[in-house]
MOPAC internal coordinates of N, CA, C and O (Angstrom, degrees):
PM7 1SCF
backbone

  N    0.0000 0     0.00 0     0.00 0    0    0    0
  C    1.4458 1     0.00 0     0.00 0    1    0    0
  C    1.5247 1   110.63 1     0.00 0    2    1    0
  O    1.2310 1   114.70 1   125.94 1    3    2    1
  N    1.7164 1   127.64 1   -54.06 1    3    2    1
  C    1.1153 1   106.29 1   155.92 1    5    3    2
  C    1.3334 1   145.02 1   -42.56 1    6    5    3
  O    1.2310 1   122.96 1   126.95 1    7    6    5
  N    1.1629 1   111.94 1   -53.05 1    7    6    5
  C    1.4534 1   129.81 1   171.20 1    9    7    6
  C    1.7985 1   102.23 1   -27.13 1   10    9    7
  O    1.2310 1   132.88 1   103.24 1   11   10    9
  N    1.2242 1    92.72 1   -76.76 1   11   10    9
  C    2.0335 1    97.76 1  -177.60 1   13   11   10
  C    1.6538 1   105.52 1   -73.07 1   14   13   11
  O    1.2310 1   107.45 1   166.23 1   15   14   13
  N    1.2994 1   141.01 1   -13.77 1   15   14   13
  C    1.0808 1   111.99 1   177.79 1   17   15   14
  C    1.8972 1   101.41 1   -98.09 1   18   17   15
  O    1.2310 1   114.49 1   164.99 1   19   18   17
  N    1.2088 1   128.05 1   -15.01 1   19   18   17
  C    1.5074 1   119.67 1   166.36 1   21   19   18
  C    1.8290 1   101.02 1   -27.26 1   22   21   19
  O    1.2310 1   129.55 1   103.66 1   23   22   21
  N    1.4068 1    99.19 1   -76.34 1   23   22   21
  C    1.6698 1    90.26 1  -154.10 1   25   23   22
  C    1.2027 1   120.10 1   -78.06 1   26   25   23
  O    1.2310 1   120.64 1  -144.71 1   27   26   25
  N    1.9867 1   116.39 1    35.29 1   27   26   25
  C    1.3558 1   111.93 1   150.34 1   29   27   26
  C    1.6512 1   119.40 1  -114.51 1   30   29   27
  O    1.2310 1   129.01 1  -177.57 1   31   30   29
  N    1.6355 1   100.25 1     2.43 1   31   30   29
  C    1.5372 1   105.44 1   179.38 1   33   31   30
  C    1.8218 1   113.89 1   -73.53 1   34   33   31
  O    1.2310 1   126.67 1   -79.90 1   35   34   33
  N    1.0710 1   104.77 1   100.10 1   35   34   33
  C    1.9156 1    86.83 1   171.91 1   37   35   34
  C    1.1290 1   129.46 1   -78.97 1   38   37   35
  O    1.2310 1   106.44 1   155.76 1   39   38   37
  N    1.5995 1   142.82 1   -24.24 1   39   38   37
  C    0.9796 1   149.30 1   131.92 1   41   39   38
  C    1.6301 1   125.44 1   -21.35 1   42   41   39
  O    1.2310 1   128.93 1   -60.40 1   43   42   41
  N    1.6695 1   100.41 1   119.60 1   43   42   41
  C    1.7251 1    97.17 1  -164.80 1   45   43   42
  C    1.7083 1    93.55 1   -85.44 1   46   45   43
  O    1.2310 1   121.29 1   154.01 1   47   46   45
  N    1.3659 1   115.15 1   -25.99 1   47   46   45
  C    1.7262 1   100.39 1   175.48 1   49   47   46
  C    1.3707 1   120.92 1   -76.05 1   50   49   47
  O    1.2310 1   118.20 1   168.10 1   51   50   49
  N    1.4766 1   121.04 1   -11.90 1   51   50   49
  C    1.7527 1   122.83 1   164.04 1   53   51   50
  C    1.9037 1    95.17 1   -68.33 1   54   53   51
  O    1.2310 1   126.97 1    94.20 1   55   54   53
  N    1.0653 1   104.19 1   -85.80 1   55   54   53
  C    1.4076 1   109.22 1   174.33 1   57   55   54
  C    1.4616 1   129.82 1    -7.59 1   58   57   55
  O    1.2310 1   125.55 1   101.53 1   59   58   57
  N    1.3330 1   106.95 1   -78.47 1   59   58   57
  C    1.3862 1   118.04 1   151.81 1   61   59   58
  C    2.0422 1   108.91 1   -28.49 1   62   61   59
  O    1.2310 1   121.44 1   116.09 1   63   62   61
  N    1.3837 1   114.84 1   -63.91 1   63   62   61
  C    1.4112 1   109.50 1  -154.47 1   65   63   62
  C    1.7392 1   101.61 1   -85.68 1   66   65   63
  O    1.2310 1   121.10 1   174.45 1   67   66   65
  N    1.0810 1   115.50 1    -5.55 1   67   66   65
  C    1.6536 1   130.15 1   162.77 1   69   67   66
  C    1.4448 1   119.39 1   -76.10 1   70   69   67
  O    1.2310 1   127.54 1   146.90 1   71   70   69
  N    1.4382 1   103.09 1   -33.10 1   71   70   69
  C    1.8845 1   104.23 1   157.63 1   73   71   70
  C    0.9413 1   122.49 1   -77.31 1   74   73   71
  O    1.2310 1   118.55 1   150.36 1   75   74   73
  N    1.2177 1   120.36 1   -29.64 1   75   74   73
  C    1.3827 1   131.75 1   174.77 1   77   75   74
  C    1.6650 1   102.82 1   -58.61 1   78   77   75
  O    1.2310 1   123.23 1   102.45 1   79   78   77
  N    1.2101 1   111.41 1   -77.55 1   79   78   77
  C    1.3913 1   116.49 1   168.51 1   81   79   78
  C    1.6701 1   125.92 1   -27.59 1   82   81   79
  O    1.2310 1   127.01 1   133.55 1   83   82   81
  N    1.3702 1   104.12 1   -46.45 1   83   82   81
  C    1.5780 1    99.60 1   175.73 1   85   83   82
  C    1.4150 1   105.79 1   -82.33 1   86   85   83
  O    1.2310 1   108.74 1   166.57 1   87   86   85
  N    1.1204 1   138.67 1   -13.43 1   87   86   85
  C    1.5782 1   125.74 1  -177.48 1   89   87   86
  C    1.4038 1   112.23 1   -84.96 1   90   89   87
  O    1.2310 1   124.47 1   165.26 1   91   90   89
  N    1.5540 1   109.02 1   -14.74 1   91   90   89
  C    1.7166 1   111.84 1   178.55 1   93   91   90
  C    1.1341 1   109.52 1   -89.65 1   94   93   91
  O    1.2310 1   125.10 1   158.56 1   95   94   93
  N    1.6686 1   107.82 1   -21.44 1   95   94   93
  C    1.4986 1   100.71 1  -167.36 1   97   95   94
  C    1.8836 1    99.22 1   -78.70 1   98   97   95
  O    1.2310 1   127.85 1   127.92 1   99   98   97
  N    1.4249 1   102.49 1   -52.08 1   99   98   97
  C    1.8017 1   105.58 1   165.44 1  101   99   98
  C    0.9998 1   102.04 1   -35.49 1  102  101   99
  O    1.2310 1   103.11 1   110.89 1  103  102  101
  N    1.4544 1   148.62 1   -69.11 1  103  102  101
  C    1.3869 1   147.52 1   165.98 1  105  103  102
  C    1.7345 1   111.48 1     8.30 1  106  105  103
  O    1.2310 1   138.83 1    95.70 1  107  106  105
  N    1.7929 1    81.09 1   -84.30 1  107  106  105
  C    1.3601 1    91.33 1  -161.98 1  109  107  106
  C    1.8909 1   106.84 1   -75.41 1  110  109  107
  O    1.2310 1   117.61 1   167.92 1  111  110  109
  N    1.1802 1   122.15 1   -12.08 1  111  110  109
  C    1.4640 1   106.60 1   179.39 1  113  111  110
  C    1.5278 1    87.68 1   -80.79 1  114  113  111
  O    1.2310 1   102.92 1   131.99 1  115  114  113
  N    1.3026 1   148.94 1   -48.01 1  115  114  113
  C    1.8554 1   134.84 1   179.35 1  117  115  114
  C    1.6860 1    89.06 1   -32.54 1  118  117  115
  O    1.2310 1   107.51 1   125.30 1  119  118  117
  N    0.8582 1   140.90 1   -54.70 1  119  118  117
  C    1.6709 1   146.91 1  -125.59 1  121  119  118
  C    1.9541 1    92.76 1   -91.85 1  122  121  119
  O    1.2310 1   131.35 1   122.89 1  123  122  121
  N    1.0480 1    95.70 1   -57.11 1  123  122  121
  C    1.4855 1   113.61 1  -178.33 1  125  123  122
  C    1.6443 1   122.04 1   -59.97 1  126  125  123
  O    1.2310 1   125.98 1   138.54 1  127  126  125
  N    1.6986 1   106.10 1   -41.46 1  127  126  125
  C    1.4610 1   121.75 1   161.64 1  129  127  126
  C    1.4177 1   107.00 1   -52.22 1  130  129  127
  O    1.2310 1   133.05 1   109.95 1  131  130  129
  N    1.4498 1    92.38 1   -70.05 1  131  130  129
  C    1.9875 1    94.26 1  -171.51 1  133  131  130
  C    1.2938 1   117.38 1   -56.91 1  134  133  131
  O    1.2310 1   119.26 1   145.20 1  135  134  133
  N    1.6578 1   119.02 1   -34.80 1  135  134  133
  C    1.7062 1    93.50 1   160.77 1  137  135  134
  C    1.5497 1   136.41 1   -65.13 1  138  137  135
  O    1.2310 1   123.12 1   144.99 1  139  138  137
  N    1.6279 1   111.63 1   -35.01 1  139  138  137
  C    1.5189 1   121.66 1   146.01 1  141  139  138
  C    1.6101 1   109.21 1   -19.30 1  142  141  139
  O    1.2310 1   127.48 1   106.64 1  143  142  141
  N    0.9039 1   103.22 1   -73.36 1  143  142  141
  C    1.6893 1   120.15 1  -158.88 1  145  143  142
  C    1.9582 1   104.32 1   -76.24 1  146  145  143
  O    1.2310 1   120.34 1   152.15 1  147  146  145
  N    1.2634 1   116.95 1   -27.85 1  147  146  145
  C    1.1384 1   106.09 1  -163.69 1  149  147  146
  C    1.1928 1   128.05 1    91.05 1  150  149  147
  O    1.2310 1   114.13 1   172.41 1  151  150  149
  N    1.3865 1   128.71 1    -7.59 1  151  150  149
  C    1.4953 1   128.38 1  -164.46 1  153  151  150
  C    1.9412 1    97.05 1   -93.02 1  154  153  151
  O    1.2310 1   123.32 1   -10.06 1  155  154  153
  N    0.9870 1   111.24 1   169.94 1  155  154  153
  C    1.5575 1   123.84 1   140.94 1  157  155  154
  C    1.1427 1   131.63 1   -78.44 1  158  157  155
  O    1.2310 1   125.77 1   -62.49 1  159  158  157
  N    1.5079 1   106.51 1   117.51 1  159  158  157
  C    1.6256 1   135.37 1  -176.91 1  161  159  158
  C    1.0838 1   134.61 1   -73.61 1  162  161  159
  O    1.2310 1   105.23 1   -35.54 1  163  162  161
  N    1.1746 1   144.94 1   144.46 1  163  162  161
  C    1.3542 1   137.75 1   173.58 1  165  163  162
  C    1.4756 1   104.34 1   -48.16 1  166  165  163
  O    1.2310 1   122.98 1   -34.75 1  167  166  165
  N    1.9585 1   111.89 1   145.25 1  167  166  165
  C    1.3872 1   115.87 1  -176.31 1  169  167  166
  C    1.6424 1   105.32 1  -118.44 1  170  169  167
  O    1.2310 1   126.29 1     0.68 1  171  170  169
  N    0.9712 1   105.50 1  -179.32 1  171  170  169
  C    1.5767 1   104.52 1   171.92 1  173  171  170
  C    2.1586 1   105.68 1    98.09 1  174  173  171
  O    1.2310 1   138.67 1   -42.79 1  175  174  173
  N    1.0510 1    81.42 1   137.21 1  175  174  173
  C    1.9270 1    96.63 1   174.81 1  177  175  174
  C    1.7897 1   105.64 1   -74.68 1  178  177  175
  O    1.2310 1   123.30 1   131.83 1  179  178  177
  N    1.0146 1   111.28 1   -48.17 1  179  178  177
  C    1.9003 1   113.00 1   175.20 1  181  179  178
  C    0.9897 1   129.16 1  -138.00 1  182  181  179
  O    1.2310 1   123.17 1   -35.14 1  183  182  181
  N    1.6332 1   111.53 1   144.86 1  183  182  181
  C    1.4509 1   113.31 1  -156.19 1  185  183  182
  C    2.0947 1    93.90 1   -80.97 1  186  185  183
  O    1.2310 1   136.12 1   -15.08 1  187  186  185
  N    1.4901 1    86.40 1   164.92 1  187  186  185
  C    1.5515 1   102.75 1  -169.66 1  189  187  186
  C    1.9107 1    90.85 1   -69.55 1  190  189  187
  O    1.2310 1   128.00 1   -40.58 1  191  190  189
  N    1.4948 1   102.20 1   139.42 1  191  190  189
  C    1.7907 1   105.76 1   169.55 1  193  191  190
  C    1.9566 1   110.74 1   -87.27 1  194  193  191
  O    1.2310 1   124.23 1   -30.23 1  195  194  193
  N    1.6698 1   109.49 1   149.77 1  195  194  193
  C    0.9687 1    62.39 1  -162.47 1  197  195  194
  C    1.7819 1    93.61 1  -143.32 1  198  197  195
  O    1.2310 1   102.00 1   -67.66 1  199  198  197
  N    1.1686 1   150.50 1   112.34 1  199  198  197
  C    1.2269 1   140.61 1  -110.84 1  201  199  198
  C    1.8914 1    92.65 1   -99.90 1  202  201  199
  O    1.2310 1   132.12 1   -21.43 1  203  202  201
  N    1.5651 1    94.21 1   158.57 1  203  202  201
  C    1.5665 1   112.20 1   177.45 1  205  203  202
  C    1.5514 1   112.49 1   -15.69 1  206  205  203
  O    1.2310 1   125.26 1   119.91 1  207  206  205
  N    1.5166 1   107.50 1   -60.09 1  207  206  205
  C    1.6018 1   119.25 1  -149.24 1  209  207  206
  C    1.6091 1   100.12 1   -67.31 1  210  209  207
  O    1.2310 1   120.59 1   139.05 1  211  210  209
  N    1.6804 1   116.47 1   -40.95 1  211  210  209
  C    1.5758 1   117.32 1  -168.57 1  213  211  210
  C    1.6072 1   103.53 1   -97.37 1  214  213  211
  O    1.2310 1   114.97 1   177.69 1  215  214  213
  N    1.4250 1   127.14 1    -2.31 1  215  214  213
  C    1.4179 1   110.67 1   166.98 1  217  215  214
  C    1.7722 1    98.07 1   -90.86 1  218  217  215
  O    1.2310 1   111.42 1   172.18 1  219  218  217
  N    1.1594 1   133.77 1    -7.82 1  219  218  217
  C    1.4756 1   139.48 1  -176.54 1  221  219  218
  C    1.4324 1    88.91 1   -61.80 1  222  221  219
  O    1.2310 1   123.59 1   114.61 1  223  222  221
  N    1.5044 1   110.72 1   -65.39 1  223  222  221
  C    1.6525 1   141.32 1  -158.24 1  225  223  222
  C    1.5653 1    95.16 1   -48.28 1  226  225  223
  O    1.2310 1   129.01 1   106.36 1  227  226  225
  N    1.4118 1   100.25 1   -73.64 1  227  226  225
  C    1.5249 1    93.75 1  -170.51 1  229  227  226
  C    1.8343 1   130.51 1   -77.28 1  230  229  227
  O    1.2310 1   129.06 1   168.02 1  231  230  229
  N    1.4508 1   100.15 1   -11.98 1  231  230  229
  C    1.4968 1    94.50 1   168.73 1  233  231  230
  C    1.6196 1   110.93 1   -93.03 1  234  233  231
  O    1.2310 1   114.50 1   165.24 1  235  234  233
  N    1.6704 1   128.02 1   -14.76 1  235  234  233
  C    1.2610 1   104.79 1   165.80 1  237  235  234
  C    1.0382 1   150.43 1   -65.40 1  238  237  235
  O    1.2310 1   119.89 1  -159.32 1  239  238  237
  N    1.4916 1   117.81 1    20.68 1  239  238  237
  C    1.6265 1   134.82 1   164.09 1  241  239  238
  C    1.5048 1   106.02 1   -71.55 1  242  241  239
  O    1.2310 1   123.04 1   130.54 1  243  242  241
  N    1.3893 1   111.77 1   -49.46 1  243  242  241
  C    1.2850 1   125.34 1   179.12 1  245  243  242
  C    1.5139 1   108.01 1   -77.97 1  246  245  243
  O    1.2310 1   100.73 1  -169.80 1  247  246  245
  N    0.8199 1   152.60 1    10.20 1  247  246  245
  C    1.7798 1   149.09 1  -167.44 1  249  247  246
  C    1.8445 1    97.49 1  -110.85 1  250  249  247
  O    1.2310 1   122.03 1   -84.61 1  251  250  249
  N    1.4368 1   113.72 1    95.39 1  251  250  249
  C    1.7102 1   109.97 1   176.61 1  253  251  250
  C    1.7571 1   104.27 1   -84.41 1  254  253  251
  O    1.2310 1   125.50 1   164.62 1  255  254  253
  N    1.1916 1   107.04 1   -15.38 1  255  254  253
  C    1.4869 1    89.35 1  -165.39 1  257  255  254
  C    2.1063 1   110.17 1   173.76 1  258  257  255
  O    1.2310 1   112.12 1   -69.92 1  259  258  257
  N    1.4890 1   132.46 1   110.08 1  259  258  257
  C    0.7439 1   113.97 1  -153.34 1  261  259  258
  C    1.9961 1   109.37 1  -114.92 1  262  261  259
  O    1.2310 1   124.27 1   -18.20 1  263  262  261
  N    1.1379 1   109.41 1   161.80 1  263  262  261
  C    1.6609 1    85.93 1   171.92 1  265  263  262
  C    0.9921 1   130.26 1   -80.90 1  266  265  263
  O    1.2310 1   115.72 1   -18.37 1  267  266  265
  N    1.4484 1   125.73 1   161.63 1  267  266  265
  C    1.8171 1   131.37 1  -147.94 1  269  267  266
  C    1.9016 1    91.92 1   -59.99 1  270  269  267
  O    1.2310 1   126.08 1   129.37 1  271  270  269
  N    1.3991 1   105.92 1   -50.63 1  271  270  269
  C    1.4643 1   116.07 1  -164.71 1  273  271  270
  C    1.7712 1   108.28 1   -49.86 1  274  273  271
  O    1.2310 1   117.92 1   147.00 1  275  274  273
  N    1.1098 1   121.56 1   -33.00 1  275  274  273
  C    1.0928 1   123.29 1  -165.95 1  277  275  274
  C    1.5065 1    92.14 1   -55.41 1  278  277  275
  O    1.2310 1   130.27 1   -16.45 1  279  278  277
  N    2.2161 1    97.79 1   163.55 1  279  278  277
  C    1.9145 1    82.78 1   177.51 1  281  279  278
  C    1.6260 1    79.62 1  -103.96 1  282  281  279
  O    1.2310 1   124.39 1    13.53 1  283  282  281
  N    1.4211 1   109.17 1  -166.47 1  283  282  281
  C    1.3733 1   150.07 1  -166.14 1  285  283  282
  C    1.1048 1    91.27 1   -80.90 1  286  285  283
  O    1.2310 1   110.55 1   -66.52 1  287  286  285
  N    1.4746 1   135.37 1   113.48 1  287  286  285
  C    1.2986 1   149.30 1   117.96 1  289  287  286
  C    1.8348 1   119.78 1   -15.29 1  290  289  287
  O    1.2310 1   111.43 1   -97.13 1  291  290  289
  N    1.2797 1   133.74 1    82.87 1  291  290  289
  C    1.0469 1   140.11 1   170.09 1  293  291  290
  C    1.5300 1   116.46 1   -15.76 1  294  293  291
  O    1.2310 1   120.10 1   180.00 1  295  294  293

């Protein structure tokens, strides 16, 4: 439901508070699995924020190839 309703929100503070919303809700289904399962779960009330330069860092392992249009990653 997020996924398809992002690209009708225009407002960057809905937006913003709709990510927010889906990362707690992921949250809590991790939370819900691991009691299912028995294991130990991720802890903590909010995920760490985390600026341009170190989400670049850690998803460019995963990045094979991007389109021309995109701009330049700082």
């Amino acid at each position: 439901a997020y996924s398809y309703a992002a690209q009708h929100i225009s407002s960057n503070a809905y937006l913003t508070a709709a990510a927010s919303d889906l990362s707690a809700e992921a949250r809590h289904t991790s939370w819900v699995a691991s009691a299912v399962d028995n294991v130990t779960g991720r802890s903590g009330l909010f995920d760490v924020a985390l600026g341009l330069d170190s989400v670049c860092s850690l998803a460019a392992q995963f990045i094979t190839s991007c389109p021309s249009s995109n701009q330049t990653v700082p």
